[in-house]
C-alpha positions as CSV (number, residue, x, y, z in Angstrom):
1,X,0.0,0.0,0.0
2,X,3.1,2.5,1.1
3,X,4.5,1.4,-2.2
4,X,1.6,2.1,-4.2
5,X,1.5,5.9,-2.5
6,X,4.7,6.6,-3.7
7,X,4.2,6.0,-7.3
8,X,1.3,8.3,-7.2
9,X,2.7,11.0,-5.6
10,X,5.6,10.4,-7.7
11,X,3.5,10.3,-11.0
12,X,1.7,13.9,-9.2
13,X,5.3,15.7,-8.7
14,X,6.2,14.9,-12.0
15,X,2.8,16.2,-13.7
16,X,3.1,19.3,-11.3
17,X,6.7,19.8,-12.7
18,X,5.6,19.2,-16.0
19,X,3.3,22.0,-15.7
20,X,5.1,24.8,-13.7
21,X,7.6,24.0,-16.8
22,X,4.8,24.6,-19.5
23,X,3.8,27.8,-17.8
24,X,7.4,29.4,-17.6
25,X,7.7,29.1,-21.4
26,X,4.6,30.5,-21.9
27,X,5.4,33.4,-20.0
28,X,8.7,33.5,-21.7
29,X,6.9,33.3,-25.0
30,X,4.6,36.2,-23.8
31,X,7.5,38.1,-22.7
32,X,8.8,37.6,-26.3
33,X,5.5,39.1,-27.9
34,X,6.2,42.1,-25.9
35,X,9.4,42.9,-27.0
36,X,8.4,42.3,-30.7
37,X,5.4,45.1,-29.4
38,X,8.0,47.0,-27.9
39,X,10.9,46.9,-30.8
40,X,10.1,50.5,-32.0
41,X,10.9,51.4,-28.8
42,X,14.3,50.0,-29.2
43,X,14.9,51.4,-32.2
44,X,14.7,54.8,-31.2
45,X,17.0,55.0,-28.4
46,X,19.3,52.9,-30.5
47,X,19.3,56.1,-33.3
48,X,19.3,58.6,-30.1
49,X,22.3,57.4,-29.8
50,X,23.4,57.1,-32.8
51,X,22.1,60.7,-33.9
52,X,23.7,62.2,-31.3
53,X,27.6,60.5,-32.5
54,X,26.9,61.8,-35.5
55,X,25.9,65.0,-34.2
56,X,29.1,65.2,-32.3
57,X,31.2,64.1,-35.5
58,X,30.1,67.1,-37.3
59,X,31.7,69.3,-34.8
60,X,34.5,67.6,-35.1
61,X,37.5,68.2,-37.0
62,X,37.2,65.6,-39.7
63,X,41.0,64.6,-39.7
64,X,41.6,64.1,-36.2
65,X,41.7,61.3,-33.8
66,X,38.9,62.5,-32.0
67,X,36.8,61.7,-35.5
68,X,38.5,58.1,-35.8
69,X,37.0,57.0,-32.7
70,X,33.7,58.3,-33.3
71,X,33.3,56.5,-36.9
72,X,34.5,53.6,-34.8
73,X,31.9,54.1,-32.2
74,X,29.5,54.3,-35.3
75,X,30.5,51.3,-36.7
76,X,30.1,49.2,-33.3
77,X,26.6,51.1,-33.0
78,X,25.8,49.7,-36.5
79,X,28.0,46.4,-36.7
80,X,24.8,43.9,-36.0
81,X,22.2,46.8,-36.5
82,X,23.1,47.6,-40.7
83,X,25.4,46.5,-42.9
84,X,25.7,49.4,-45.2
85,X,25.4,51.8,-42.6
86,X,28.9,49.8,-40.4
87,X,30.7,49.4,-43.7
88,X,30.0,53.2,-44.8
89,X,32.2,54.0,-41.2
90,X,34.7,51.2,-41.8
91,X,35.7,53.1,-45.2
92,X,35.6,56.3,-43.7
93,X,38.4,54.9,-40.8
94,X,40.5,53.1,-43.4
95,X,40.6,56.8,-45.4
96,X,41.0,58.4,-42.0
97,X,43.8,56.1,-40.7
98,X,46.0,56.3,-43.9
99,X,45.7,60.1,-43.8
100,X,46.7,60.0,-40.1
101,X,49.5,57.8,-41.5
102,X,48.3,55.2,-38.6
103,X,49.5,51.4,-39.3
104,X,48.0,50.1,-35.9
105,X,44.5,52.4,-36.8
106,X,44.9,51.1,-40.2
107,X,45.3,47.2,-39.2
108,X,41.9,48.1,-36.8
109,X,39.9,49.2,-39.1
110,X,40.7,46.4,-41.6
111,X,40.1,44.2,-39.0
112,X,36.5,45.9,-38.7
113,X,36.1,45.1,-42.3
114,X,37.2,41.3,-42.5
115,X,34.6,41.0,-38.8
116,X,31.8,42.2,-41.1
117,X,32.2,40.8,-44.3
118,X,32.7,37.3,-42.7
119,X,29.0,37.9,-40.5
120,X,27.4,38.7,-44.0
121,X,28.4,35.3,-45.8
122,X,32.2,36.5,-47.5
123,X,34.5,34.7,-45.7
124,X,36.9,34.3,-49.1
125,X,37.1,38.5,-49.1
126,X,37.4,38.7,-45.3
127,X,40.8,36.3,-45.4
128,X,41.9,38.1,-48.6
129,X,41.9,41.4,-46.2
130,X,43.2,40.0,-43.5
131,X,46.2,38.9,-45.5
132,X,47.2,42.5,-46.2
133,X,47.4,43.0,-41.8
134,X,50.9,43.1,-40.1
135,X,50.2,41.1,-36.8
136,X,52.9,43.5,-35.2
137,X,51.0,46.5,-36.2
138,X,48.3,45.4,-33.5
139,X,48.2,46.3,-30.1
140,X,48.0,43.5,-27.7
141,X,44.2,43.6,-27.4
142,X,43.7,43.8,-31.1
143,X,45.7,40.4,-31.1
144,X,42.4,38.4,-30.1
145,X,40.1,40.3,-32.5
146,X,42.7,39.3,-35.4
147,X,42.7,35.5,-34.1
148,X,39.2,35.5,-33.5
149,X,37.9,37.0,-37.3
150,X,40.4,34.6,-38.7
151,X,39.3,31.4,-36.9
152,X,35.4,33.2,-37.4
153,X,36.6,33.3,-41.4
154,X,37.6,29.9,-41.4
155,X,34.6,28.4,-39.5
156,X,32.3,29.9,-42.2
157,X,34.4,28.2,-45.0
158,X,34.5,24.5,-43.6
159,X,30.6,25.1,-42.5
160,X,29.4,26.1,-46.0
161,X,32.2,24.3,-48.3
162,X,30.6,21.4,-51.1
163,X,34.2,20.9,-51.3
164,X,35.5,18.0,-49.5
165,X,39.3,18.5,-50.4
166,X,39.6,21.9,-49.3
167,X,37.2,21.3,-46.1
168,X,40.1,19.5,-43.8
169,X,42.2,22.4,-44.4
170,X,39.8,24.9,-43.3
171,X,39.0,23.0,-40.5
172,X,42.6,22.9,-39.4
173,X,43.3,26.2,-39.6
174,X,39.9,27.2,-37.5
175,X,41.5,24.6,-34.4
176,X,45.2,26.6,-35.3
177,X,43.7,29.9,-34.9
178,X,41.6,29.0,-32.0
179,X,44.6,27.9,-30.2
180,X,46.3,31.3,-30.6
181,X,43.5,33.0,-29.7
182,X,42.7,31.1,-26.7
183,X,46.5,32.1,-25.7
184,X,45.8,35.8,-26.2
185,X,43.1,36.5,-23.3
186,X,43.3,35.8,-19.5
187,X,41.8,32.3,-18.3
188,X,39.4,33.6,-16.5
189,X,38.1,36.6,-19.2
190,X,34.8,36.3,-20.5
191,X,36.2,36.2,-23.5
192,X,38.3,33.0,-22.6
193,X,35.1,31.2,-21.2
194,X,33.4,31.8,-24.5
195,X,35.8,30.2,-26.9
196,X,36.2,27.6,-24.7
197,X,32.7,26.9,-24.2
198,X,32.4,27.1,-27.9
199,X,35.5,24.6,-28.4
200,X,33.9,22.0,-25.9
201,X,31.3,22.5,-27.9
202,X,32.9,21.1,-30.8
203,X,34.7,18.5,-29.7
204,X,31.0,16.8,-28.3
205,X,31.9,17.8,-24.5
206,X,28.6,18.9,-24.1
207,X,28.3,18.8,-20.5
208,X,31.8,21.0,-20.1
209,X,30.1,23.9,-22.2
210,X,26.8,23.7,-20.8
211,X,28.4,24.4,-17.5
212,X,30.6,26.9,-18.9
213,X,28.0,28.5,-20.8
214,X,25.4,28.2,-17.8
215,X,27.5,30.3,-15.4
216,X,28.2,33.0,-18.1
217,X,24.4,33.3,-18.4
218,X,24.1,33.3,-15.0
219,X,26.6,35.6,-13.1
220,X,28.7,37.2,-15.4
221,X,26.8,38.7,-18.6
222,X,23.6,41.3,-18.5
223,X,20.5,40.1,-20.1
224,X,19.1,42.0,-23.0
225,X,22.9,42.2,-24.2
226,X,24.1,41.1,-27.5
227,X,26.7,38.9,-26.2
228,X,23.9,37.2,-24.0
229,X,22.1,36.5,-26.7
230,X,24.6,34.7,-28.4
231,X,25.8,32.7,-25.7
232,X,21.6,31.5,-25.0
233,X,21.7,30.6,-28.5
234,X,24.5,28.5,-28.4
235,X,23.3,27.2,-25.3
236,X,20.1,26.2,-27.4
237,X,22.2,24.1,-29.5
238,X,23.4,22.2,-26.7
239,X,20.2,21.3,-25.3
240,X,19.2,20.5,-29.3
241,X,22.2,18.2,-29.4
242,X,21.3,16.5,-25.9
243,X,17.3,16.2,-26.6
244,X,16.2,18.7,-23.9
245,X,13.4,20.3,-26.1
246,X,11.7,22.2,-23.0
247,X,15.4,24.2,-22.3
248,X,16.1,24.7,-25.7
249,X,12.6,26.6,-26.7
250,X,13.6,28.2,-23.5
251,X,17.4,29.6,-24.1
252,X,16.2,30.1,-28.0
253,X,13.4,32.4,-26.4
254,X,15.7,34.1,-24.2
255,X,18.4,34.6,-26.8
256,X,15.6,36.0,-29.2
257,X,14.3,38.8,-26.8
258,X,18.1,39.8,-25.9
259,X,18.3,40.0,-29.9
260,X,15.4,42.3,-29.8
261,X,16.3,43.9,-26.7
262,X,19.9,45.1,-28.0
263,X,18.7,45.8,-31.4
264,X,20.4,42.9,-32.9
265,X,19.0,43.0,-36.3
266,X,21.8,40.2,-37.6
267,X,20.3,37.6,-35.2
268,X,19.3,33.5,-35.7
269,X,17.6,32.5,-32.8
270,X,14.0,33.8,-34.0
271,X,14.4,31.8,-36.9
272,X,15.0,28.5,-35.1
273,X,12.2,29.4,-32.7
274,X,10.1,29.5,-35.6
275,X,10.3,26.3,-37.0
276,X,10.4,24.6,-33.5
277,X,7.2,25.9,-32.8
278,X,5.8,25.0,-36.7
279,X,7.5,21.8,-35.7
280,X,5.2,21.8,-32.2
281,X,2.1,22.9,-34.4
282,X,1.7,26.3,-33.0
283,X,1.6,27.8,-37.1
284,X,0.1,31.4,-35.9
285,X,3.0,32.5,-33.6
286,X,5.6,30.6,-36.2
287,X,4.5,32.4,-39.2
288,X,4.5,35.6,-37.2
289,X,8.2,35.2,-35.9
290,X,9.8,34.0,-39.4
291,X,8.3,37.0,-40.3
292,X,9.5,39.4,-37.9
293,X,13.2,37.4,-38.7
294,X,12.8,38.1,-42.5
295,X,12.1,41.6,-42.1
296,X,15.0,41.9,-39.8
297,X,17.8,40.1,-42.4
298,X,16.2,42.6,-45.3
299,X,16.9,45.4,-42.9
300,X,20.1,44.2,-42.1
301,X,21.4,43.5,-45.6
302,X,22.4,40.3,-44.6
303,X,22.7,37.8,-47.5
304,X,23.3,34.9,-46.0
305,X,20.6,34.8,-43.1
306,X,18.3,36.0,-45.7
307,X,19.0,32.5,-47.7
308,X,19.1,30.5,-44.4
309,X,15.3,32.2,-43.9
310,X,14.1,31.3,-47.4
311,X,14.5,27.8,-46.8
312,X,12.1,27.5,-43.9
313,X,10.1,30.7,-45.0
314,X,8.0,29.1,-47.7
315,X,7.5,25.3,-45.0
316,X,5.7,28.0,-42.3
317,X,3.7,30.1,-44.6
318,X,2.2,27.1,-46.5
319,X,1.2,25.5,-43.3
320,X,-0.4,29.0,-42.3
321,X,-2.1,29.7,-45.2
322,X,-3.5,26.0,-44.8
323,X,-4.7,27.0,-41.2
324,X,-6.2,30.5,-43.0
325,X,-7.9,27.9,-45.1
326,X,-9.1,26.0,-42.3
327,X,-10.4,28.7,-40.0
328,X,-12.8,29.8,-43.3
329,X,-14.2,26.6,-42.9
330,X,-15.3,27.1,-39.3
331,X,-16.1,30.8,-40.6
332,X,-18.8,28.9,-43.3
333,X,-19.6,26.4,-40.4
334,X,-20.6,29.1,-38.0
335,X,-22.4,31.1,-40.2
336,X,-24.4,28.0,-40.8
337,X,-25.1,27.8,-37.3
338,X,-26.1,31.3,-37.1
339,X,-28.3,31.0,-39.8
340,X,-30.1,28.1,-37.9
341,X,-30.8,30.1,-35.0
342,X,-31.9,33.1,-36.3
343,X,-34.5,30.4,-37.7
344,X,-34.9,29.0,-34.4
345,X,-35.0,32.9,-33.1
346,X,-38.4,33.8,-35.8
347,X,-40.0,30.5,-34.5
348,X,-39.5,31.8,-31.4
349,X,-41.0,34.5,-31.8
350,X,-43.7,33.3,-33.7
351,X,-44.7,31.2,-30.6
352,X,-44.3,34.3,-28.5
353,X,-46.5,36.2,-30.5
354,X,-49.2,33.3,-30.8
355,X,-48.6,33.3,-26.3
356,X,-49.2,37.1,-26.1
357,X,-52.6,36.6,-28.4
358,X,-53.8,33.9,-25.9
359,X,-52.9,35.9,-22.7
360,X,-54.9,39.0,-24.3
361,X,-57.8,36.4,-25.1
362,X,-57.6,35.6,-21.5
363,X,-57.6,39.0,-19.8
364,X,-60.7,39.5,-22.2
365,X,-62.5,36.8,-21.1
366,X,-61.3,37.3,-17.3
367,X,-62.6,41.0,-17.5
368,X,-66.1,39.9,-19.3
369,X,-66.4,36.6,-17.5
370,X,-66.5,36.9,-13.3
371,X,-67.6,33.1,-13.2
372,X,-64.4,31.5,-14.7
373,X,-62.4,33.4,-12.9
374,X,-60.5,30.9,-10.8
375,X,-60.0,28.6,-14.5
376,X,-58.5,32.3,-16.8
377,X,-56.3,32.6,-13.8
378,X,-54.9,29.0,-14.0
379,X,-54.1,29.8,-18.0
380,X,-52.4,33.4,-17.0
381,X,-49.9,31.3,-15.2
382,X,-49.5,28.2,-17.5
383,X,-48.6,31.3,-20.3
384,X,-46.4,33.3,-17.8
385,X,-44.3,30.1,-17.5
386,X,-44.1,29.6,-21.0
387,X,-43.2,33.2,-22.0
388,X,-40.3,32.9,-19.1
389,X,-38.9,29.5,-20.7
390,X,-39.3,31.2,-24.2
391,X,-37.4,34.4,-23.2
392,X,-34.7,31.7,-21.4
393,X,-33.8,30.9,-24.3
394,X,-34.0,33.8,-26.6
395,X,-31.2,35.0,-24.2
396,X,-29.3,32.2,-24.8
397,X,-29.4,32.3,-28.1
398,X,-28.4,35.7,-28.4
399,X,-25.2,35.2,-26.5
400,X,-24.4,32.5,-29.4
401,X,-25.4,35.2,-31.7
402,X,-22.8,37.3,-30.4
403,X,-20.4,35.1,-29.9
404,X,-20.7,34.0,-33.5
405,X,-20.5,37.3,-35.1
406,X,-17.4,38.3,-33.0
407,X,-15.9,35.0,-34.1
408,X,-16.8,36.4,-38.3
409,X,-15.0,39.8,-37.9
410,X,-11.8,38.5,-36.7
411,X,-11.7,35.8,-39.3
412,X,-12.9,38.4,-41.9
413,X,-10.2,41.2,-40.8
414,X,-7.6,37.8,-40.8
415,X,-9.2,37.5,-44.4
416,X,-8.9,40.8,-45.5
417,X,-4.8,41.2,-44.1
418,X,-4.4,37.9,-46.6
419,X,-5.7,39.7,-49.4
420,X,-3.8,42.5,-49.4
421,X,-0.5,40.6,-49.1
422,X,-1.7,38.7,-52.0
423,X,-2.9,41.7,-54.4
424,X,0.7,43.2,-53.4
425,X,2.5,40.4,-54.2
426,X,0.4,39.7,-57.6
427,X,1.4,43.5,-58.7
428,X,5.4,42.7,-58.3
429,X,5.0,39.3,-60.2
430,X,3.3,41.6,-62.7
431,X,6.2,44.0,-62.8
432,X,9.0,41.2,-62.6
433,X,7.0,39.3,-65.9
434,X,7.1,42.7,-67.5
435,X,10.7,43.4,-66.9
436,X,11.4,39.5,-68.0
437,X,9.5,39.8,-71.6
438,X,10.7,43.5,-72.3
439,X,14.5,42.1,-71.4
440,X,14.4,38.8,-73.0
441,X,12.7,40.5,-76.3
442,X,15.8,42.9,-75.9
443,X,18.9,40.7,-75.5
444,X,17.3,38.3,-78.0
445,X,18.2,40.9,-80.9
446,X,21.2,41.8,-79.1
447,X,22.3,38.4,-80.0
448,X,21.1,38.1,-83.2
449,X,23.0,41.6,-83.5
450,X,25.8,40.1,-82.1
451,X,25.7,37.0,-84.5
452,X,25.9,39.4,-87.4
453,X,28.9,41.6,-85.9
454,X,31.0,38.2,-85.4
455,X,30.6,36.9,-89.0
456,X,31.2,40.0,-90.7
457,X,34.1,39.6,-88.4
458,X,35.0,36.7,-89.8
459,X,34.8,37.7,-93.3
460,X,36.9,40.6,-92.9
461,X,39.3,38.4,-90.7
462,X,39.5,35.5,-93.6
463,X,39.6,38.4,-96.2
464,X,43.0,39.7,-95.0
465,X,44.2,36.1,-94.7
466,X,43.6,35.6,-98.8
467,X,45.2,38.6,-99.3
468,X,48.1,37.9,-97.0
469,X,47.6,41.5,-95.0
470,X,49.1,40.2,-91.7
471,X,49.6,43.6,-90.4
472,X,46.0,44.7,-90.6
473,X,45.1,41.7,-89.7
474,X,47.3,42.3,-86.3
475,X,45.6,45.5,-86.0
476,X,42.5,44.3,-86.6
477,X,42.8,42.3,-83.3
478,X,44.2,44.3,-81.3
479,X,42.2,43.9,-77.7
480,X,41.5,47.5,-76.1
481,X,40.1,49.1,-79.1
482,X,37.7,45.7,-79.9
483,X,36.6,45.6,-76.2
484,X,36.1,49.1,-75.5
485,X,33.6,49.8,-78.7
486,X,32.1,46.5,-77.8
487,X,31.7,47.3,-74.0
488,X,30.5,50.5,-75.0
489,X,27.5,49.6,-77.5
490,X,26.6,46.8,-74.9
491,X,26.4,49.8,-72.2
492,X,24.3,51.8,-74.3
493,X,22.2,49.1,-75.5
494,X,21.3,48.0,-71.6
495,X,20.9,51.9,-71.2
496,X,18.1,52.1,-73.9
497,X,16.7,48.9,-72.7
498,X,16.2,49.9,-69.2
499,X,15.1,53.5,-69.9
500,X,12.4,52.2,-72.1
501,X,11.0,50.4,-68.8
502,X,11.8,53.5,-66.5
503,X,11.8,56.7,-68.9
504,X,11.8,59.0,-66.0
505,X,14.1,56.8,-63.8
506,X,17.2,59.7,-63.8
507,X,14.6,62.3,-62.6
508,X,13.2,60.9,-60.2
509,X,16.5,59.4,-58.7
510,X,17.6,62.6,-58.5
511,X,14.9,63.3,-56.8
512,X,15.9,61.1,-54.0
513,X,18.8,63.5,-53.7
514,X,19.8,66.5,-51.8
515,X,19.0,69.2,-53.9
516,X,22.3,70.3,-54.7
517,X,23.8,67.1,-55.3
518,X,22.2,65.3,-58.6
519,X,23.5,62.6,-60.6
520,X,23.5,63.6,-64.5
521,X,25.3,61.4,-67.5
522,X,27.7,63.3,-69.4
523,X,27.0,64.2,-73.0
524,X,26.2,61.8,-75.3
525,X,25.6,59.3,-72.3
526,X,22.5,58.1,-71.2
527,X,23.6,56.5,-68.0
528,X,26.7,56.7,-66.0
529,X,28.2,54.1,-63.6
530,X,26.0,55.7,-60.8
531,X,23.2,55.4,-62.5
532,X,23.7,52.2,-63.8
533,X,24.5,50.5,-60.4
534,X,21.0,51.5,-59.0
535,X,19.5,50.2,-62.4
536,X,19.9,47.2,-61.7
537,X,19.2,47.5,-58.2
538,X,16.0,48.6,-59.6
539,X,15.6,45.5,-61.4
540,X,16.0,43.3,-58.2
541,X,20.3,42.3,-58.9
542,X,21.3,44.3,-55.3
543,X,24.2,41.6,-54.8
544,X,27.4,43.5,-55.6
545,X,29.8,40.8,-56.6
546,X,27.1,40.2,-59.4
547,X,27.0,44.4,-60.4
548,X,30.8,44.4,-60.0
549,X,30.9,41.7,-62.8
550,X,28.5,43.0,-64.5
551,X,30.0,46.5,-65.0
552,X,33.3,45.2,-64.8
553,X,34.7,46.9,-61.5
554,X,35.9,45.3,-58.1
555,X,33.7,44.8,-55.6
556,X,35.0,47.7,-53.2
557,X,34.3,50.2,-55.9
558,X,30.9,49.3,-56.0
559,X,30.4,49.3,-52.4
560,X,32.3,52.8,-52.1
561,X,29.6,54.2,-55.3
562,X,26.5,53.2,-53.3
563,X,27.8,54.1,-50.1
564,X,29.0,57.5,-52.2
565,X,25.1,58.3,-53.5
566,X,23.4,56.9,-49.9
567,X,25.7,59.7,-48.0
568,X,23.6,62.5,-50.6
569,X,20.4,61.2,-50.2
570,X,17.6,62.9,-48.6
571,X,15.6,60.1,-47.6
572,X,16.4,57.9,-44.7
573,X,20.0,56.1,-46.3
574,X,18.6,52.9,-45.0
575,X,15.8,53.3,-46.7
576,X,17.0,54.7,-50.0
577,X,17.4,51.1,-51.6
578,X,13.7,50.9,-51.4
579,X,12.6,54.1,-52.4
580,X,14.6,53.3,-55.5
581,X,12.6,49.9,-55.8
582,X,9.6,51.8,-55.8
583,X,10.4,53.9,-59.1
584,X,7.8,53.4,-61.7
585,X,6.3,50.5,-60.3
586,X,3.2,49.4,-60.7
């Protein structure tokens, strides 16, 4: 019998734990929804601060040190907040340093750059910068940011190399530079206890860096922090790796409202959130986070989160639109209903009506008739009851009435909200299919134009070989003259093209502009290299390796031309990219 007691106090513990467990996530969770409610709030003291650097930089002398370290306290300020906005200050340090004639501000500031490029997916450029750093130009605490973005560099390239012959190598060199910078910080740094957390990680020592992890959670980092947030996220993985479902939601929660918190706009944890709660069946509050996470990585700029989010994106939303689907079906069901008591309501009513006529017969007869007195009395009552049970349950069903209806304008506002995404979405296919046949009409008689230039080519080329003229036929190919004409009309040709679609594109670019400061083609031009670059960010290529092949420049020159025009605009500069998106669109 004793025996039996324990078990079911044992099976009641366990329930009761079970439960206090369930309601600290939820609260978690709700705590979650308030900072996504709250993120404006964020925002602008995040740009108070901000503002107010940049108000200080102004009144500064522009050459000086003093300037140096405000870019640099820009560029922290912007670092996980916008890309374009923390490389803009990076550039204006690397100009700043070499005119200061700085080597150790110089090696900083490209250390800034290779920290950046290899968060946003470029792990090849960040090594390639890092390669023109002097070690010994570092001061001893910029020895552990240099280890650290190079081991960061090399984590990237043996976690996204299809490559199995180079991936041994990068994963060597990640452990090498690990090493190193695990021998640059105190043991007890917080710094320390990260990368070693992080290399326990690794090695499968899951237990070591939980505990490591676990204190730096608890007593040495502040909550709301960016740092915290990355250390609950990796502490999510942990829990992942050991099957502890309950604290991994939970860290991934916390790590999410630090992200939120500390304006973290490059941030992950949302996104795993997301798909562990699609994966639990809880589709609304999914679809909304992998939202919130998508709009974040667009603000950012950053490429690669943006492609890690498109993989899930498309798994949540179907399931939600499904769930749309289904709640339209319990919309149709309960209008059925409705419509079955408001049936149920006229009978009602009909019977009440038919009860009042009697009772009215009755007080007639009870004033005209003194003998059946005792008998008109006995119907009064019998109707009274009858009237009470009827109005019973007209109450009743009005409450379901009400009910009902509230029930119809939520799912209609839920309808309306899909709509409008949808109509928005069907007028940029409309514009992309525009752009794709006016295009495709266009480079197919480039081609053919093309086709024609190469055989006449050929004819003059096989010309001067009958007639044995070598030297015109040396001079014929010679390569800067051929390339430049060619390069030239292929220029022009994607001019006319594009300003057939957007006629009034250079004005109202311009307009975007401070007043003073337009953007105009030289004569005989109809773009220029300005121009062009936000051409085709107009037609959705905003990936700069792809405009830097494109117009045949390196990839720092196009980065320094839209940094260049976003510096004169006189919209918002994080917004500007999408104000130009919005020229002549549909």
């Amino acid at each position: 019998m004793l025996k039996k007691l324990n078990v079911i106090w044992g099976i009641l513990l366990l329930n009761s734990f079970s439960l206090c467990s369930q309601v600290n996530i939820d609260s978690l969770l709700n705590e979650l929804d308030q900072a996504i409610v709250k993120q404006d709030t964020y925002i602008a003291a995040k740009e108070f601060e901000i503002d107010a650097l940049k108000k200080q930089l102004q009144t500064t002398n522009g050459l000086s040190i003093e300037a140096y370290h405000l870019n640099n306290r820009l560029y922290e300020h912007y670092k996980q907040y916008n890309f374009d906005s923390a490389l803009h200050y990076i550039y204006a340090n690397l100009d700043l340093a070499a005119t200061l004639n700085s080597p150790n501000k110089i090696a900083e500031s490209k250390l800034d750059l290779s920290a950046i490029l290899t968060t946003t997916g470029m792990p090849h450029e960040a090594i390639e910068n890092m390669q023109t750093i002097q070690k010994n130009q570092l001061v001893k605490n910029g020895l552990y940011d240099y280890y650290y973005t190079y081991k960061q560099a090399y984590q990237k390239l043996y976690e996204y190399t299809l490559n199995e012959k180079f991936a041994p190598d990068y994963r060597l060199k990640t452990k090498l530079y690990q090493d190193s910078l695990l021998q640059s910080v105190a043991p007890d740094s917080d710094s320390y206890l990260l990368e070693a957390g992080f290399l326990a990680f690794e090695e499968g020592s899951l237990e070591k860096a939980e505990q490591i992890y676990l204190d730096l959670c608890n007593n040495r980092l502040t909550y709301g922090t960016a740092i915290y947030a990355r250390v609950a996220g990796t502490l999510a993985s942990i829990y992942e790796q050991k099957g502890q479902k309950r604290l991994q939601k939970k860290y991934l929660i916390l790590s999410a409202i630090s992200d939120i918190q500390a304006v973290v706009k490059e941030n992950a944890s949302l996104t795993s959130l997301a798909m562990l709660l699609y994966q639990e069946g809880e589709i609304n509050r999914a679809n909304r986070y992998i939202e919130y996470a998508l709009e974040d990585a667009n603000f950012y700029n950053a490429r690669l989160r943006k492609i890690e989010i498109s993989k899930v994106y498309p798994i949540i939303n179907n399931a939600y639109q499904l769930q749309i689907e289904k709640q339209k079906n319990e919309l149709r069901f309960a209008l059925t209903g409705i419509t079955a008591i408001s049936l149920l309501l006229i009978i009602a009513l009909a019977y009440i009506y038919l009860q009042m006529r009697k009772l009215a017969q009755a007080r007639k007869n009870l004033h005209n008739l003194n003998q059946g007195l005792a008998n008109a009395n006995t119907q009064l009552n019998e109707l009274n009851q009858t009237l009470q049970s009827t109005n019973e349950q007209l109450s009743e069903s009005n409450q379901q009435l009400n009910l009902s209806n509230e029930r119809s304008n939520t799912l209609n506002q839920e309808l309306q909200q899909s709509n409008e995404r949808l109509n928005k979405l069907n007028k940029e296919l409309q514009e992309a299919n525009y752009i794709k046949e006016e295009y495709i009409g266009h480079f197919l008689n480039q081609c053919a134009a093309y086709i024609d230039k190469l055989e006449n080519y050929r004819k003059i080329v096989r010309n001067k070989v009958l007639t044995k003229q070598y030297n015109h036929l040396v001079k014929l190919t010679e390569p800067n003259s051929f390339i430049k004409t060619e390069l030239k009309d292929f220029y022009n040709s994607f001019d006319n093209a594009f300003l057939r679609l957007y006629p009034d594109f250079v004005d109202k670019f311009n307009a975007l502009l401070e007043e003073n400061k337009p953007v105009s083609p030289k004569k005989g031009e109809l773009l220029n290299t300005e121009l062009r670059i936000f051409a085709l960010i107009r037609l959705g290529i905003s990936d700069s390796h792809k405009i830097a092949n494109f117009l045949r420049y390196s990839v720092n020159t196009i980065y320094n031309y839209r940094a260049k025009i976003k510096n004169k605009s006189a919209v918002k500069r994080e917004q500007f990219e999408e104000y130009v998106m919005g020229i002549g669109a549909f």
